[in-house]
C-alpha positions as CSV (number, residue, x, y, z in Angstrom):
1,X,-16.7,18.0,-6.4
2,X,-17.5,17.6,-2.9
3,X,-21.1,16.0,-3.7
4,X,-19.4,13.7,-5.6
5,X,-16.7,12.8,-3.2
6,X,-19.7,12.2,-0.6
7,X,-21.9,10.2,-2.9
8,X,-19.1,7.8,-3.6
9,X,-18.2,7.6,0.3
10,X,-21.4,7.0,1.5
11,X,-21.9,4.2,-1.1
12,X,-19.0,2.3,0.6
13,X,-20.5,3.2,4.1
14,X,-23.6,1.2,3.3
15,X,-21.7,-1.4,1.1
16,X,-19.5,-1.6,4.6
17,X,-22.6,-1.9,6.5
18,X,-24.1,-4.6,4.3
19,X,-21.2,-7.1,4.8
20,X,-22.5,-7.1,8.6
21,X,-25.1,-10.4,7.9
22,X,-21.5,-12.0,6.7
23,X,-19.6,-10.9,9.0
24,X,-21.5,-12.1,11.8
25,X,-22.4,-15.7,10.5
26,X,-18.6,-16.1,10.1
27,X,-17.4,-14.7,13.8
28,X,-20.2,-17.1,15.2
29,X,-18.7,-20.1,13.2
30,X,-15.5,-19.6,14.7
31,X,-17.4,-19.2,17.9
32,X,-17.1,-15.5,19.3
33,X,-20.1,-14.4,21.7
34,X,-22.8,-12.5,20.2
35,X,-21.1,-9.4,22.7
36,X,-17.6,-9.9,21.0
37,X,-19.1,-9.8,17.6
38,X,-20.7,-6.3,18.2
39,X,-18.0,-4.9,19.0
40,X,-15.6,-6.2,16.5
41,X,-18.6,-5.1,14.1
42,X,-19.0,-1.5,15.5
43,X,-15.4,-1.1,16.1
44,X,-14.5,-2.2,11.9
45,X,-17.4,0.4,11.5
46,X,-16.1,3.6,13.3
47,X,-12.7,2.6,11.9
48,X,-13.4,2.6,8.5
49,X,-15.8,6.1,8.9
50,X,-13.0,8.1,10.4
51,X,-9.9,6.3,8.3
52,X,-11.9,6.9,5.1
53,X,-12.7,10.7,5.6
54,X,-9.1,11.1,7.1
55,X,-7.4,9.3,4.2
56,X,-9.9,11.3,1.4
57,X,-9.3,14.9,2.9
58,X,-5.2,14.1,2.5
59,X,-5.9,12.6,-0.9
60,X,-7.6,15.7,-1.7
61,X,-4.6,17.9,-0.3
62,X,-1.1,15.9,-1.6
63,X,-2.7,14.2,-3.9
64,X,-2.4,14.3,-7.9
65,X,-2.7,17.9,-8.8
């Protein structure tokens, strides 16, 4: 169960990481410096690895039984 659980997670890690091109092209239209974007970027990155392995575990605990 746990391969699973990781196989599915780290899919939406990279699908996460390939949204990056998009997400740059569209902070730099609305005309954030290349510094600010990198750390909006890594910041929405860290979030979303530590939310998403927080938010599975207590799925996995109180969730459906």
């Amino acid at each position: 169960m746990q391969k699973s659980y990781f196989g599915a997670y780290f899919l939406a890690l990279f699908g996460d990481w390939l949204k990056g091109a998009y997400i740059y092209k569209l902070f730099s239209w609305y005309g954030y410096q290349e510094s600010d974007i990198a750390i909006l970027y890594f910041t929405s990155f860290a979030s979303s690895a530590i939310f998403g392995t927080i938010t599975g575990s207590l799925t996995d605990i109180y969730g459906r039984k």
